[in-house]
PDB file with SEQRES, HELIX, SHEET and CRYST1 records, atoms N, CA, C and O in Angstrom:
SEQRES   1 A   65  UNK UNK UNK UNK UNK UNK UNK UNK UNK UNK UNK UNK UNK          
SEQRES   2 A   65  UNK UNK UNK UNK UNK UNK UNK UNK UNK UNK UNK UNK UNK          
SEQRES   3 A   65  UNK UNK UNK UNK UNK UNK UNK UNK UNK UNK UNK UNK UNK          
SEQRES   4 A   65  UNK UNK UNK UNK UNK UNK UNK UNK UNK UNK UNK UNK UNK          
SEQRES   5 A   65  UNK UNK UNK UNK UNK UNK UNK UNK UNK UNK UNK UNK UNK          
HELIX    1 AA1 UNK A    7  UNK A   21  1                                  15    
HELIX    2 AA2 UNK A   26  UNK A   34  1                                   9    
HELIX    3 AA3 UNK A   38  UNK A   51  1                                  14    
HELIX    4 AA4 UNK A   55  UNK A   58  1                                   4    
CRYST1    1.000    1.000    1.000  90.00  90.00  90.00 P 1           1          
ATOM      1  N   UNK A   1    -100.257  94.891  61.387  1.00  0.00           N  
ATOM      2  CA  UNK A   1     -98.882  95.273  61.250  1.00  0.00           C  
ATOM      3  C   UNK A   1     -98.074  94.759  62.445  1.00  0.00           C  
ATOM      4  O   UNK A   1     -96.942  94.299  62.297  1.00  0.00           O  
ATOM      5  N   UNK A   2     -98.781  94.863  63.825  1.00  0.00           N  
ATOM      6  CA  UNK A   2     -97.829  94.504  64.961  1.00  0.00           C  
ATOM      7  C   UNK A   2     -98.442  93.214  65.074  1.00  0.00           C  
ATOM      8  O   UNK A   2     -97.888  92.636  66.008  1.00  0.00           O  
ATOM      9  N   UNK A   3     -99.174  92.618  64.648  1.00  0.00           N  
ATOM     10  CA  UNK A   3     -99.830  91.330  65.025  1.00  0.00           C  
ATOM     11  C   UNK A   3     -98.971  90.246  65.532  1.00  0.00           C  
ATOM     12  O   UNK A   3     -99.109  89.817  66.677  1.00  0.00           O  
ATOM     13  N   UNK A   4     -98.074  89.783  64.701  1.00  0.00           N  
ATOM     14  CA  UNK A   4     -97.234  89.014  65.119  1.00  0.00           C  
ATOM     15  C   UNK A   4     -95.682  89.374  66.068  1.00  0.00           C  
ATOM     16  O   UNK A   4     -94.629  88.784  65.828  1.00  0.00           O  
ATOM     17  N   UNK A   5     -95.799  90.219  66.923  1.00  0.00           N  
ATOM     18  CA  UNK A   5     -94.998  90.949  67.785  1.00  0.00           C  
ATOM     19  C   UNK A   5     -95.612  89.877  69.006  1.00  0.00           C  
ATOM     20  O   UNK A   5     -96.729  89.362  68.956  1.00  0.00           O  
ATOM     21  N   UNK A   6     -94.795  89.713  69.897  1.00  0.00           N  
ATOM     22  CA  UNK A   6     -94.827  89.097  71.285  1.00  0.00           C  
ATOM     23  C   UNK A   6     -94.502  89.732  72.317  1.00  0.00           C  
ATOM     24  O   UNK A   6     -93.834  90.735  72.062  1.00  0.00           O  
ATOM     25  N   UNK A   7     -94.780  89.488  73.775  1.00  0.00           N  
ATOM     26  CA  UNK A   7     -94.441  90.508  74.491  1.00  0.00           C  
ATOM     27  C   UNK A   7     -92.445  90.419  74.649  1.00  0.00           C  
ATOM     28  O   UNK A   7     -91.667  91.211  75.179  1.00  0.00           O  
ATOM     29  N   UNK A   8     -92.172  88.976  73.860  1.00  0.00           N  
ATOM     30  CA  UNK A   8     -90.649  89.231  73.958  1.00  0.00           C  
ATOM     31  C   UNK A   8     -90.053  90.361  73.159  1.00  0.00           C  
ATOM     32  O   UNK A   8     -89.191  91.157  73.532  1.00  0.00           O  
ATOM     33  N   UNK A   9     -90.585  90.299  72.139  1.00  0.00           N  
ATOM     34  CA  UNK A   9     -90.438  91.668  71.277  1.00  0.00           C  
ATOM     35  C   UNK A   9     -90.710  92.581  71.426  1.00  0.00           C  
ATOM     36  O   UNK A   9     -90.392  93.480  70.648  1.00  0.00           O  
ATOM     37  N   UNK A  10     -91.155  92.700  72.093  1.00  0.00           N  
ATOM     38  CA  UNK A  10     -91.766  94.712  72.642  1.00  0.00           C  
ATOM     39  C   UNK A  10     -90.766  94.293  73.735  1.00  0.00           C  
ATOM     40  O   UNK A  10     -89.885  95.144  73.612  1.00  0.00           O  
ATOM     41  N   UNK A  11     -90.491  93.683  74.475  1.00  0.00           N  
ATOM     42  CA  UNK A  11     -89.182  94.266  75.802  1.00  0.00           C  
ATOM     43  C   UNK A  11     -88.166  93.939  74.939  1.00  0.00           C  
ATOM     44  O   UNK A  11     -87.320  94.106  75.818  1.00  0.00           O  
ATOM     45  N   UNK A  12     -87.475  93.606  73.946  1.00  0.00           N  
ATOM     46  CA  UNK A  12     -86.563  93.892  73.265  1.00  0.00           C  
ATOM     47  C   UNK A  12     -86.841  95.165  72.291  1.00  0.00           C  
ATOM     48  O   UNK A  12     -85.844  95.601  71.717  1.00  0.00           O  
ATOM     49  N   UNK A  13     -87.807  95.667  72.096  1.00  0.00           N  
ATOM     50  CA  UNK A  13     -87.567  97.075  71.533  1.00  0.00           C  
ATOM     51  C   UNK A  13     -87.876  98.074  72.616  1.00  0.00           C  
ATOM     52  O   UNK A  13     -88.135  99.166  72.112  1.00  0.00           O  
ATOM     53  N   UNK A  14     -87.920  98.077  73.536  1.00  0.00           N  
ATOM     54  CA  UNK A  14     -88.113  98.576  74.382  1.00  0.00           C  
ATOM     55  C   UNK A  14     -86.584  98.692  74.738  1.00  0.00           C  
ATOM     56  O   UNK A  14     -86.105  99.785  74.436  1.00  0.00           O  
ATOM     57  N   UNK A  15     -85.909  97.992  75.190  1.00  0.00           N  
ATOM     58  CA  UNK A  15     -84.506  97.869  75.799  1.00  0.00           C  
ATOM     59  C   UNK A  15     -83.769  98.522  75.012  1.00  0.00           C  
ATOM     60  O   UNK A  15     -82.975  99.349  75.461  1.00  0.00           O  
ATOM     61  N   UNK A  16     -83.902  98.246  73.499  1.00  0.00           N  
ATOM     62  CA  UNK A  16     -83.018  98.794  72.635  1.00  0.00           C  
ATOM     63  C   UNK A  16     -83.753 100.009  72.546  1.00  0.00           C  
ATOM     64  O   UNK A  16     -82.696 100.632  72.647  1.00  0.00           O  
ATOM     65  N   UNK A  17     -84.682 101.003  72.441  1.00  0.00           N  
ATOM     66  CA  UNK A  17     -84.953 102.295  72.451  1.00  0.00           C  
ATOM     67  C   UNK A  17     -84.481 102.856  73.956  1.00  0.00           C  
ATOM     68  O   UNK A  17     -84.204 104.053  74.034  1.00  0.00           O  
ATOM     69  N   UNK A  18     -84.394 102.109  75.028  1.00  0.00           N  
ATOM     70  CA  UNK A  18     -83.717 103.052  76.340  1.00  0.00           C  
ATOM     71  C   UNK A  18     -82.445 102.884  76.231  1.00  0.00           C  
ATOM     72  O   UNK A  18     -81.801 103.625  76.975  1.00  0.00           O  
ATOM     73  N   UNK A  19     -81.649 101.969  75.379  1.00  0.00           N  
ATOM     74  CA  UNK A  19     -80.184 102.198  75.101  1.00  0.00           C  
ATOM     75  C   UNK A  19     -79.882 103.229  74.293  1.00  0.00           C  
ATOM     76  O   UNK A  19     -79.200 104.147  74.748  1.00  0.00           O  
ATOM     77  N   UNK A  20     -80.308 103.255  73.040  1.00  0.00           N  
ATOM     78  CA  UNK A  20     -80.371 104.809  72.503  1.00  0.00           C  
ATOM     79  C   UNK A  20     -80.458 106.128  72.707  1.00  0.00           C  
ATOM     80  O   UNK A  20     -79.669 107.047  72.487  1.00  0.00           O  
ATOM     81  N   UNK A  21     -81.822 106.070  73.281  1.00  0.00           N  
ATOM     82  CA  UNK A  21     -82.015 107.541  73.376  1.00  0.00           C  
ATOM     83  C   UNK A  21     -81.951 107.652  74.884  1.00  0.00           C  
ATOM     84  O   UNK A  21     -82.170 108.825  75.187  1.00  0.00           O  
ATOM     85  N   UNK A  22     -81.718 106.823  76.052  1.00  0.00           N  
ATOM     86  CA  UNK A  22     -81.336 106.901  77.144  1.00  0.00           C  
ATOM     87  C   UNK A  22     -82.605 107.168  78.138  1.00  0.00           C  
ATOM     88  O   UNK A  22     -83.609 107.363  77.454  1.00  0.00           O  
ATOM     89  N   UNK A  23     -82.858 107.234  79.466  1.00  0.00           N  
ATOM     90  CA  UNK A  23     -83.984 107.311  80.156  1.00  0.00           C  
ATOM     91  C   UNK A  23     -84.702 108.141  80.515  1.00  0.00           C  
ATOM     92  O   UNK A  23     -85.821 107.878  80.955  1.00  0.00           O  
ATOM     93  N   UNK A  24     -84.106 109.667  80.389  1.00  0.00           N  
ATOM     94  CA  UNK A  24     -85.124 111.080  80.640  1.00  0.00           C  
ATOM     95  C   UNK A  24     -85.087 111.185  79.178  1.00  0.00           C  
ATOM     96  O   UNK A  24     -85.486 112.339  79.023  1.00  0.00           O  
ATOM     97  N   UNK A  25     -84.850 110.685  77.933  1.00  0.00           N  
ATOM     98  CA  UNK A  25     -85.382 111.166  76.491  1.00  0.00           C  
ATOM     99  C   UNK A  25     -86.742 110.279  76.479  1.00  0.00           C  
ATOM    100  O   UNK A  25     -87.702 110.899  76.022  1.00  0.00           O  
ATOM    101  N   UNK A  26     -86.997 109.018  76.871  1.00  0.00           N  
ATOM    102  CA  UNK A  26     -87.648 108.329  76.772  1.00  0.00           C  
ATOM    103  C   UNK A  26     -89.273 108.713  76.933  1.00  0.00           C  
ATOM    104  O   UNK A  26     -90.215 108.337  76.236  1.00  0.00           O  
ATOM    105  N   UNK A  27     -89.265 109.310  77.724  1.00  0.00           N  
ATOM    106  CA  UNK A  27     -90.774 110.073  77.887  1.00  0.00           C  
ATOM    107  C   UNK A  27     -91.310 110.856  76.804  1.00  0.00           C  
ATOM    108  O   UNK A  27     -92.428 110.849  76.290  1.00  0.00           O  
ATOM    109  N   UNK A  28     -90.150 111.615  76.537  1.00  0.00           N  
ATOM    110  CA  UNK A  28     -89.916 112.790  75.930  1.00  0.00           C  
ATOM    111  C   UNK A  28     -91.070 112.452  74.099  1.00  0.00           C  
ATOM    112  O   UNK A  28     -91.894 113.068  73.423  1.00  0.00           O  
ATOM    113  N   UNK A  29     -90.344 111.078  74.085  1.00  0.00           N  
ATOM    114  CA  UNK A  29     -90.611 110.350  72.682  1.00  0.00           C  
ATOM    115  C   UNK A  29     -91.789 109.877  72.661  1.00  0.00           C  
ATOM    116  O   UNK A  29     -92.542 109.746  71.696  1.00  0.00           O  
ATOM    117  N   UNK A  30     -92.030 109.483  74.302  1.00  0.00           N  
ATOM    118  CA  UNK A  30     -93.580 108.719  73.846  1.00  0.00           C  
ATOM    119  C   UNK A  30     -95.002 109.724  73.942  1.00  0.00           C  
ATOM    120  O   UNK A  30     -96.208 109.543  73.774  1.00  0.00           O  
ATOM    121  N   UNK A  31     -94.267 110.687  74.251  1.00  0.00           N  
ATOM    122  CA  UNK A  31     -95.195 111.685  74.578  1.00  0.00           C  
ATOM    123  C   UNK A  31     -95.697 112.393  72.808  1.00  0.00           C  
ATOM    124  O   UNK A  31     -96.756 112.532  72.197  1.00  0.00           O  
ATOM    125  N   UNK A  32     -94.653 112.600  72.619  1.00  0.00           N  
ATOM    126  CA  UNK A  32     -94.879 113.383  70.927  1.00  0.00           C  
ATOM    127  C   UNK A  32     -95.068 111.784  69.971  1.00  0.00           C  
ATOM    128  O   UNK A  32     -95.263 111.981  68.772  1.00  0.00           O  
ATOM    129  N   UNK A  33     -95.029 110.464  70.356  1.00  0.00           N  
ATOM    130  CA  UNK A  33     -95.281 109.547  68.973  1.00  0.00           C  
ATOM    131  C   UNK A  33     -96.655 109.725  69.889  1.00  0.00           C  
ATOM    132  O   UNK A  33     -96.995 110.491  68.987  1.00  0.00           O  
ATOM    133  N   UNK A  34     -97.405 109.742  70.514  1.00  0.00           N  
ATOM    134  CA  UNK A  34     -98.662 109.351  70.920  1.00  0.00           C  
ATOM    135  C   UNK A  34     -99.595 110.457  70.789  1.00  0.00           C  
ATOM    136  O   UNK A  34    -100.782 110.145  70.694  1.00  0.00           O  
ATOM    137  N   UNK A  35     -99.144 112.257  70.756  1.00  0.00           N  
ATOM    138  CA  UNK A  35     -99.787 113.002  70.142  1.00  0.00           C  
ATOM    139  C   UNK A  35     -99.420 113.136  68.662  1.00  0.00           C  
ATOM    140  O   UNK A  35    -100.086 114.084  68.246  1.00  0.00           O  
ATOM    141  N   UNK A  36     -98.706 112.655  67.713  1.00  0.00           N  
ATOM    142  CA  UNK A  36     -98.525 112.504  66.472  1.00  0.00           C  
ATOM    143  C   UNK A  36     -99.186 111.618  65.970  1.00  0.00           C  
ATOM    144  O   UNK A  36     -99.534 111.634  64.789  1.00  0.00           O  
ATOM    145  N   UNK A  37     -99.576 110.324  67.130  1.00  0.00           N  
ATOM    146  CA  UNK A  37    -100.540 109.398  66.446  1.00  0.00           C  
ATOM    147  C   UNK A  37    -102.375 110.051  67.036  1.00  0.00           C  
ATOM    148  O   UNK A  37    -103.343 109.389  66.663  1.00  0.00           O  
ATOM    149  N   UNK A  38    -102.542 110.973  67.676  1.00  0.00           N  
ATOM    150  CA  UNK A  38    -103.812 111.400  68.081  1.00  0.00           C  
ATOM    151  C   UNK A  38    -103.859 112.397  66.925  1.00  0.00           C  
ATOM    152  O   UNK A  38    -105.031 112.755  66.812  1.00  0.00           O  
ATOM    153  N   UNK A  39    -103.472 112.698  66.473  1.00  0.00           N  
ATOM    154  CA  UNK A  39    -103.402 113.651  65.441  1.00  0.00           C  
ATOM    155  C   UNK A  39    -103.315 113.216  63.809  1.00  0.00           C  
ATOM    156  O   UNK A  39    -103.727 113.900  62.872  1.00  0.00           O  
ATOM    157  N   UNK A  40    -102.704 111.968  63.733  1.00  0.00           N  
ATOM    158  CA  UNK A  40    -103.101 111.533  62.302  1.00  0.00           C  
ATOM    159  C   UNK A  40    -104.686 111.017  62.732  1.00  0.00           C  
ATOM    160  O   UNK A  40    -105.723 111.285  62.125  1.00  0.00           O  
ATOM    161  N   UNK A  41    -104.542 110.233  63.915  1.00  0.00           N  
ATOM    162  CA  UNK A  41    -106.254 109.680  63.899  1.00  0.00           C  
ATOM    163  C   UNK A  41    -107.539 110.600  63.716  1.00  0.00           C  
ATOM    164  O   UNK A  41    -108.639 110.230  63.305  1.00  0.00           O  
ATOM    165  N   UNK A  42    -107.209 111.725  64.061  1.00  0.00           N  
ATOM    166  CA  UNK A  42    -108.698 112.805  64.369  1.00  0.00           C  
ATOM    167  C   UNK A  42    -108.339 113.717  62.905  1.00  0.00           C  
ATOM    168  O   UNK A  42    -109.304 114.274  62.382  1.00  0.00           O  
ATOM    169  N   UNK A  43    -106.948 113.878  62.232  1.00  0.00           N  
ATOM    170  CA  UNK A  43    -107.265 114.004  60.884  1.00  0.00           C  
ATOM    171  C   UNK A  43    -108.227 112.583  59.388  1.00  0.00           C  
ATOM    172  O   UNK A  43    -108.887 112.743  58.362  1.00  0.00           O  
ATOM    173  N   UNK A  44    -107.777 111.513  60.087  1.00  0.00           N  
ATOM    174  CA  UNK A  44    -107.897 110.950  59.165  1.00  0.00           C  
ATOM    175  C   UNK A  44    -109.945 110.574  59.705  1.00  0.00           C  
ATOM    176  O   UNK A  44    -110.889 110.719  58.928  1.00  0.00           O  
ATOM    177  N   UNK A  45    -110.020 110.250  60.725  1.00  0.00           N  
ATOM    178  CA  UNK A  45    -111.265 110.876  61.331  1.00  0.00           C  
ATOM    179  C   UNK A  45    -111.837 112.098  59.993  1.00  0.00           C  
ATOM    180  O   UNK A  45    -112.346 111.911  58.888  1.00  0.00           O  
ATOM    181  N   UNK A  46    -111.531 113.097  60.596  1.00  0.00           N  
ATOM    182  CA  UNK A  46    -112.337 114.696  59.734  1.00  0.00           C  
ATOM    183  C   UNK A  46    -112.690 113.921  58.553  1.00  0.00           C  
ATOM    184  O   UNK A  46    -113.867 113.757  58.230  1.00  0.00           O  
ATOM    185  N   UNK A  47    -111.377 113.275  57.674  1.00  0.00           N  
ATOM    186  CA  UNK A  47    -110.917 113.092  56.122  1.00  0.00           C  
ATOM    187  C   UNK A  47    -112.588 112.088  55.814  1.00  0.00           C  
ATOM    188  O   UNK A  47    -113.451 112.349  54.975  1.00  0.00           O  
ATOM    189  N   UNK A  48    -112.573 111.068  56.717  1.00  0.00           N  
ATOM    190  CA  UNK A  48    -113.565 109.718  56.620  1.00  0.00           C  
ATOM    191  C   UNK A  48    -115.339 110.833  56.727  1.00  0.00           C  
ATOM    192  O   UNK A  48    -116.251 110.772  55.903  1.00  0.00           O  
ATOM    193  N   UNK A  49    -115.308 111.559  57.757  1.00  0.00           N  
ATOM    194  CA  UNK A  49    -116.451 112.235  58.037  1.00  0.00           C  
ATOM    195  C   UNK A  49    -116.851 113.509  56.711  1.00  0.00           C  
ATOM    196  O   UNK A  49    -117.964 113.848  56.309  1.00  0.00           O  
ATOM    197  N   UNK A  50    -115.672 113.929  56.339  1.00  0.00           N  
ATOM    198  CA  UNK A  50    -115.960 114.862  54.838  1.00  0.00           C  
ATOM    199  C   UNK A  50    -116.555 114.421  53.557  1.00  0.00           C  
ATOM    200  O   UNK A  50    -117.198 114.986  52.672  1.00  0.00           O  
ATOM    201  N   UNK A  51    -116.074 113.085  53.780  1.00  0.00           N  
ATOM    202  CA  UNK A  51    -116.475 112.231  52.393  1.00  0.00           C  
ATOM    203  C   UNK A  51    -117.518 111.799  52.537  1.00  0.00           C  
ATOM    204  O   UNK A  51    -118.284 112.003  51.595  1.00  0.00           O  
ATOM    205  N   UNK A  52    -117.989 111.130  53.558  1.00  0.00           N  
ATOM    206  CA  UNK A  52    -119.246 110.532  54.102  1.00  0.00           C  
ATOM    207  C   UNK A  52    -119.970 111.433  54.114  1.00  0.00           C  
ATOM    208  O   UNK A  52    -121.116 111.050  54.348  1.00  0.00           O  
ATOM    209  N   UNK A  53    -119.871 112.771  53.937  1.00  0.00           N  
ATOM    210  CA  UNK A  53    -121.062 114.414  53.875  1.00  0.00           C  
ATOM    211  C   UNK A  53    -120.965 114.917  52.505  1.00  0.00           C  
ATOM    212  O   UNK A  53    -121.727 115.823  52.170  1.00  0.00           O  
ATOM    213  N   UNK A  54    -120.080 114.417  51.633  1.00  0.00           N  
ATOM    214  CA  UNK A  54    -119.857 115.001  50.258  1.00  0.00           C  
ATOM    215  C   UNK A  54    -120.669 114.897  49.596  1.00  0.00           C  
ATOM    216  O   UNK A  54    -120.391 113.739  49.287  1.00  0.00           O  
ATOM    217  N   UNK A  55    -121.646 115.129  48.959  1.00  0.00           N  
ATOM    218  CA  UNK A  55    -122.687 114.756  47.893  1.00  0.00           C  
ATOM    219  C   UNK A  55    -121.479 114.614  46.705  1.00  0.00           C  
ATOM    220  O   UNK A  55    -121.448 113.486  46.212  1.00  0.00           O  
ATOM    221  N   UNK A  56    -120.792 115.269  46.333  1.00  0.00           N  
ATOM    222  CA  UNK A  56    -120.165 114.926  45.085  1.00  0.00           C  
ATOM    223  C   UNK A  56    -119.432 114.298  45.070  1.00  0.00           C  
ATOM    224  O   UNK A  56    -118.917 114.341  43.952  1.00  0.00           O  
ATOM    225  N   UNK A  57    -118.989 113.663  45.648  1.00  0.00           N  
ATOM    226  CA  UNK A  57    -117.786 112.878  46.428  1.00  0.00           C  
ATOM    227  C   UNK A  57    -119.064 111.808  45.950  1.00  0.00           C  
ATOM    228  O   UNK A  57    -118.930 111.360  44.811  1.00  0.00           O  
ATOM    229  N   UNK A  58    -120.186 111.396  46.652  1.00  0.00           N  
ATOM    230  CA  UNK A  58    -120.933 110.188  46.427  1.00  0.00           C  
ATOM    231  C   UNK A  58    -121.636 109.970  44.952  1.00  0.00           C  
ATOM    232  O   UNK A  58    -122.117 108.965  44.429  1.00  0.00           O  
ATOM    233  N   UNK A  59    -121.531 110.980  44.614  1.00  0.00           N  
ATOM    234  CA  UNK A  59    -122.155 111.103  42.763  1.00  0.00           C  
ATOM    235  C   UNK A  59    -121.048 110.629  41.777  1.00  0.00           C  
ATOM    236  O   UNK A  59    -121.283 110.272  40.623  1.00  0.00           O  
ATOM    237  N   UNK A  60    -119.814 110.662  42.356  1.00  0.00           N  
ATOM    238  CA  UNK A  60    -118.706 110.517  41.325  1.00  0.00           C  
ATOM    239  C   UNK A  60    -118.878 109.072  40.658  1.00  0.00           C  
ATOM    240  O   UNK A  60    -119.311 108.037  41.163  1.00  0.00           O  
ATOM    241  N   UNK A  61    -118.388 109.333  39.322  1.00  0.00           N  
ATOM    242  CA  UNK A  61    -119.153 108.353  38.456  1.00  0.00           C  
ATOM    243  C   UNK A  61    -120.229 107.781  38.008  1.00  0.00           C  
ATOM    244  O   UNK A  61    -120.204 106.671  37.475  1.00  0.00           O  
ATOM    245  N   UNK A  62    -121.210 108.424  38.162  1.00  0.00           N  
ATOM    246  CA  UNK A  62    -122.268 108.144  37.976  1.00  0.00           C  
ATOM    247  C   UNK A  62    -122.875 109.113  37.159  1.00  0.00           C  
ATOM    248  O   UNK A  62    -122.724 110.307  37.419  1.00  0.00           O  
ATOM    249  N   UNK A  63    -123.911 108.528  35.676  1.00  0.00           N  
ATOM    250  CA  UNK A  63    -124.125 109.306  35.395  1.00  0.00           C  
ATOM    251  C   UNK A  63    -125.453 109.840  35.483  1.00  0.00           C  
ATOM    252  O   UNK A  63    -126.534 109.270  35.628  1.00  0.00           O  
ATOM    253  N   UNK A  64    -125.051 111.462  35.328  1.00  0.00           N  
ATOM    254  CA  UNK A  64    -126.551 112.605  35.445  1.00  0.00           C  
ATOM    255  C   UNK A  64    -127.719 112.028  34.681  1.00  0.00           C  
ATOM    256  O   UNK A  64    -127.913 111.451  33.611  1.00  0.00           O  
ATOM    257  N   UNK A  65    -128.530 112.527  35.909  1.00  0.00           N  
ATOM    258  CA  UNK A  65    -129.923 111.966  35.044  1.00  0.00           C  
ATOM    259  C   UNK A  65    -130.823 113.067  34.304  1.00  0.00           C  
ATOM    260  O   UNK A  65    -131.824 112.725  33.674  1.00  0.00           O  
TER     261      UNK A  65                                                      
END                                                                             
């Protein structure tokens, strides 16, 4: 998704997010996108580890013998 981003592009979104939301919000933001992203990861984590333990989850479609 960011693959083709350069470091010119991250200091232009960078510049334009401290024009916005200004320089004491700035923390503020990276602090909650970086526990919002630790938090989809260790859900989607659980989600990958539930299925991988499901017996029925691994039987689906298949038929009874």
């Amino acid at each position: 998704m960011f693959n083709n981003i350069g470091v010119s592009g991250l200091v232009l979104i960078l510049a334009i997010a401290l024009i916005v939301f200004g320089p004491s919000k700035l923390p503020q933001l990276g602090r909650a996108f970086g526990d919002t992203l630790r938090e989809f990861r260790n859900s989607t984590r659980n989600i990958i580890e539930d299925n991988e333990c499901d017996p029925l989850i691994e039987n689906e479609g298949k038929k009874p013998l």
